[in-house]
Steps between C-alpha positions, in 0.01 A plus 500: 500500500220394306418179720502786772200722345309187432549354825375871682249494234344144587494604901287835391244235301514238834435789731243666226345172492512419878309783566237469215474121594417631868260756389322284324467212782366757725218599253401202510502415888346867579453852443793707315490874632759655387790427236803760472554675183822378490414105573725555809232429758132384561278510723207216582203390692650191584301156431183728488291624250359902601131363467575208734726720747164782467257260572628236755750697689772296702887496513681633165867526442576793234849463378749704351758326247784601276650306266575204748274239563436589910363812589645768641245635683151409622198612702226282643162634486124410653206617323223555724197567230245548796692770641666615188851475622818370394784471791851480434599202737886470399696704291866368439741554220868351410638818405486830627564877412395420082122637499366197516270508782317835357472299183287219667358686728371741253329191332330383766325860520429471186378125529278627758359791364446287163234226701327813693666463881465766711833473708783343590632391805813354713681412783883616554660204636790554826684266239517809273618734762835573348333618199203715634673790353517358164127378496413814612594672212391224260152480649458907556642555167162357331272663747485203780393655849783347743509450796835344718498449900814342640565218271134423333300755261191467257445643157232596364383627129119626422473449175396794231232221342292489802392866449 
């Protein structure tokens, strides 16, 4: 019984340590956002530091990770600084139904708001189609403006900074 505890013990360390060992890589390639209180989940400006993603603009991946060393979910953005506009170009996650998407979307409001945007944009892809329903309520729950005609649809989010 004992060689049982120890054994559950040493896979709560490796997992402990998987994730802190992951955290800590990311730092270091870009921008953390967001860590759970728990350690369960974090979220990060992928390979991207927020003064390099404010200033230059381009294609970002944000990802979402728990515990595992892939993500679980992730978002690629595009800065536009001229027009002060980020657009949500793909938005794809490995599970559904857990949250997760109003916990990275939620950060990438807050990302936004935090280097002065004015809005956000997107397209709804036909690709998505079978989920309009779900995005709908994801993107109307923080206050996007969405719009869906036949199988395509744009978001869009004026942002309370650009008062």
């Amino acid at each position: 019984m004992a060689k049982k505890l120890f054994s559950s013990s040493r896979l709560f360390v490796t997992r402990r340590q998987l994730f802190e060992d992951n955290l800590a890589y990311e730092g270091k390639q870009g921008t953390i956002l967001k860590v759970d209180s728990n350690r369960e989940w974090f979220v990060t400006l992928a390979d991207h530091k927020i003064e390099d993603f404010k200033e230059f603009g381009g294609a970002m991946v944000i990802l979402f990770q728990k515990k595992a060393s892939t993500s679980i979910a992730r978002m690629r953005l595009v800065i536009d600084p001229k027009k002060s506009e980020l657009f949500i170009g793909d938005f794809e996650s490995d599970v559904e139904n857990k949250g997760y998407g109003f916990i990275l979307l939620r950060n990438v409001i807050e990302l936004a708001e935090t280097i002065g945007l004015k809005r956000i944009k997107g397209n709804l892809s036909a690709v998505d189609s079978e989920h309009f329903d779900k995005l709908y309520y994801l993107y109307s729950k923080y206050g996007f403006k969405v719009n869906i005609s036949g199988e395509s649809g744009t978001i869009l989010l004026n942002l309370h900074s650009s008062s």
